[in-house]
N, C-alpha and C positions, 0 to 999 in steps of 0.2 A: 489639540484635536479632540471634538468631541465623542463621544462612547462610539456613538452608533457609526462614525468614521473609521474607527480605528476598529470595530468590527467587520464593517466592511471591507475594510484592505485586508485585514487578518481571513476572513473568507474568501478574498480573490487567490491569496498567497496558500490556503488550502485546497480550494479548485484546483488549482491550476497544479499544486507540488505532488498531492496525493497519489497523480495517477503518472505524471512527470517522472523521469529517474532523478531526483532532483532533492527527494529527501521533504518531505513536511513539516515533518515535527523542528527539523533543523533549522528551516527556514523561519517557525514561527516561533522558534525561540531565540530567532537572531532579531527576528520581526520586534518581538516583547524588548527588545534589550535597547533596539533603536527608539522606540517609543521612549521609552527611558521615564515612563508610568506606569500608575497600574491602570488596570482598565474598571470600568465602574460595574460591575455584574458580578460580583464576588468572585470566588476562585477563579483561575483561570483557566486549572485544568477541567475546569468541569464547561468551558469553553470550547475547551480543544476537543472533545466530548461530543460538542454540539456539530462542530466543525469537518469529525470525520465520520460522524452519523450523517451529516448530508450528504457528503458523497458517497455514501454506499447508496442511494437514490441512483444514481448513475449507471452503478454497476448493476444492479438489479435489470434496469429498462432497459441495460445492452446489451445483456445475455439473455435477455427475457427468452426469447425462444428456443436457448439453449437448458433453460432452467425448467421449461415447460418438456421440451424432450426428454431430459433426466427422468421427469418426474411420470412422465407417462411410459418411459420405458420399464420401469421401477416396478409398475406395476401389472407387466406385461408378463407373468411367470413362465407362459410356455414358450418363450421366442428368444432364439440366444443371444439377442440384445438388450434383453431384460438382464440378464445377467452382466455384461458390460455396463449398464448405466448402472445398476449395485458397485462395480467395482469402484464404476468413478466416485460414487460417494463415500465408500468407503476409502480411497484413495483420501479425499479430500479432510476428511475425519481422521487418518492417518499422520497427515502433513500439519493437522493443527495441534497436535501431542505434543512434536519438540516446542512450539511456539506458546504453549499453556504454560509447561513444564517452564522454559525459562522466564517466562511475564510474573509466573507466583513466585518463582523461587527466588528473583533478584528484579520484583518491583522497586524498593528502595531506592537500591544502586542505581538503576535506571532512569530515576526519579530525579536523582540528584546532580545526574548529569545535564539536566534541563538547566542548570545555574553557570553553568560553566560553557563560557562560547568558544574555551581555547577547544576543549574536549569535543563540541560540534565539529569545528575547522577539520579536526583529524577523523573524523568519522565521516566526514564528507567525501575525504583526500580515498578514504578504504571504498565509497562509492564508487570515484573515478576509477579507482585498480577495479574494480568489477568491471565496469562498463566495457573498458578496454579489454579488458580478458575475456570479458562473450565477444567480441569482436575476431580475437587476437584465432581463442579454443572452441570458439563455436562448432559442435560434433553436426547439428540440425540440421534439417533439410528447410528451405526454404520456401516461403509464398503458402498459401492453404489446404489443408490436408482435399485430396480427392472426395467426390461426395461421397463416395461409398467406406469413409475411412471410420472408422471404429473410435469411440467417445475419449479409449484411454491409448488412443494414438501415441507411441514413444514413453507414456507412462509404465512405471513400475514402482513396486513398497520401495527398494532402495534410494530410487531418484524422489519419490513424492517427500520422503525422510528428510533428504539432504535439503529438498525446496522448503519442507519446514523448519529443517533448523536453522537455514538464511531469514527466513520471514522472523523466526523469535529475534536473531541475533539481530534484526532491523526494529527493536525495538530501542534502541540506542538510539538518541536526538542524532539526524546528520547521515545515517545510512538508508539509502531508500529503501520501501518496503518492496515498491513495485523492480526496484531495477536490481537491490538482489537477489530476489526472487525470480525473476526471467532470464539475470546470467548465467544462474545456478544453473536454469533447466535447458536455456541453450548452450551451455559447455558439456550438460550430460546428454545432448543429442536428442532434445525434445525441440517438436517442431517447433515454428513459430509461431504460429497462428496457438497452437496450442500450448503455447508456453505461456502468454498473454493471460488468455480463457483461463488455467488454472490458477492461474498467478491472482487475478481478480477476484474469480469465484472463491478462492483460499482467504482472499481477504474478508470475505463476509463475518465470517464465525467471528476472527480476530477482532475483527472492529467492534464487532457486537457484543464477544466477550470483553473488551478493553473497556466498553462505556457504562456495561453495567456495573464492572470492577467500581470505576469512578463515580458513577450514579448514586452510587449506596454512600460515600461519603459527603456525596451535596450539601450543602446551607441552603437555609431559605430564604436567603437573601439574596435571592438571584434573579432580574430582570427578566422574564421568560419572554418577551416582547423581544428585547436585544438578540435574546439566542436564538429566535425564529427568525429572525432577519439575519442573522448568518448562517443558520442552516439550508436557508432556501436560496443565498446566493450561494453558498458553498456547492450546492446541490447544481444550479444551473454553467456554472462555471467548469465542477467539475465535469461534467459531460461533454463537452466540447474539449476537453485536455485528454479524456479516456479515449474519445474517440481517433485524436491528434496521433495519440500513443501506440496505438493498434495498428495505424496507417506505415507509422515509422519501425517499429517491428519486424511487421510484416513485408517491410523493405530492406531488413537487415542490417537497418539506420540506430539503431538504440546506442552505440557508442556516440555518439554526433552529442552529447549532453556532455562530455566527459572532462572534455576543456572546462565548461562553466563551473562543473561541481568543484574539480580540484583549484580553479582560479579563487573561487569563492570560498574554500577549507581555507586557502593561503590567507586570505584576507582576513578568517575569522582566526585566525592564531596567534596572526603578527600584533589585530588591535585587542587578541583576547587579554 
């Protein structure tokens, strides 16, 4: 297979897992294992890099209006919704502390779990127990918050804490970022609609801090041609799987994944 094929299925398998409960990182290093090469662009984390920098293109264009309210309430000081949009951002600046905290202090570890596909299988298998438990304990209320509902709807420090230290601990190849993240917050009783929104919008920083981590260790022996070609299909793919995602949420559907993660953990254990 040549490079620029095996980018591309590796950026369909990004599109689509990123925003999926379905695990990314697990899939693309189940992806790497199946190829059973390397790929011609040098490292490949600095690939995988390229791959979850296009999909935050997505996130970005879907909340765009939500990111523009933020920001204009932000700076609305006399209006007590200038105050709420401060909260949310600091909410969201809150929630990315435990997720820093664990990415510095056990990169290595984390790192090295990407060699290992018994170790995805079982992080996948911890996916599916989430999935089923926002099903099972889901506190939320359902469908979209009223117009008139307030930016940190169901949110609080406690719950934004707990949604961050799901999102660090989904930095394990095999645990999604997106579905532990949104079970957390719909078993602590955050709606849906807005369990998505934060869950997404939480991932900005993440993603952004993770690539500049990786960024700074680059070679220069890296195809920048190839990486543009999967960041832009990563980018169009995942928008179409964000939007998928929001729909199925929103319907209360987010367990409906739960079969395929734990089927597919089974699988990568037994040939791990």
């Amino acid at each position: 297979m040549t490079a620029v094929l095996q980018v591309l299925l590796l950026a369909l398998i990004q599109g689509l897992t990123e925003f999926l409960p379905v695990s990314s990182s697990g899939h693309l290093v189940l992806a790497q294992q199946l190829l059973n090469q390397s790929l011609q662009i040098g490292n490949h984390l600095v690939l995988d890099v390229a791959l979850h920098l296009g999909t935050l293109v997505p996130v970005l264009w879907f909340y765009r209006h939500d990111l523009v309210e933020v920001s204009r309430r932000t700076l609305d000081r006399a209006s007590p919704k200038g105050g709420d949009a401060r909260r949310y951002i600091m909410y969201i600046v809150a929630a990315s502390v435990p997720t820093a905290i664990i990415g510095l202090g056990f990169e290595d570890q984390f790192k090295a779990l990407f060699s290992s596909t018994s170790a995805v299988g079982v992080a996948l298998l911890i996916t599916g127990a989430l999935l089923v438990a926002s099903r099972v304990f889901e506190a939320g209320i359902g469908g979209k918050p009223t117009a008139g509902s307030s930016l940190t709807t169901g949110l609080s420090l406690p719950i934004v804490l707990a949604i961050g230290l799901a999102q660090g601990l989904a930095i394990t190849p095999g645990i999604s970022r997106s579905g532990a993240t949104i079970a957390v917050a719909l078993m602590l009783g955050v709606p849906r609609s807005q369990a998505a929104r934060f869950s997404f919008l939480l991932s900005v920083p993440a993603i952004g801090g993770a690539a500049l981590m990786e960024l700074t260790d680059a070679g220069a022996d890296l195809q920048l041609g190839l990486l543009a070609i999967g960041f832009t299909a990563a980018a169009l793919v995942g928008y179409g799987a964000l939007w998928m995602l929001v729909k199925l949420v929103d319907g209360g559907r987010l367990w409906m994944f739960a079969p395929y993660v734990v089927l597919l953990g089974l699988i990568a254990i037994v040939f791990g």
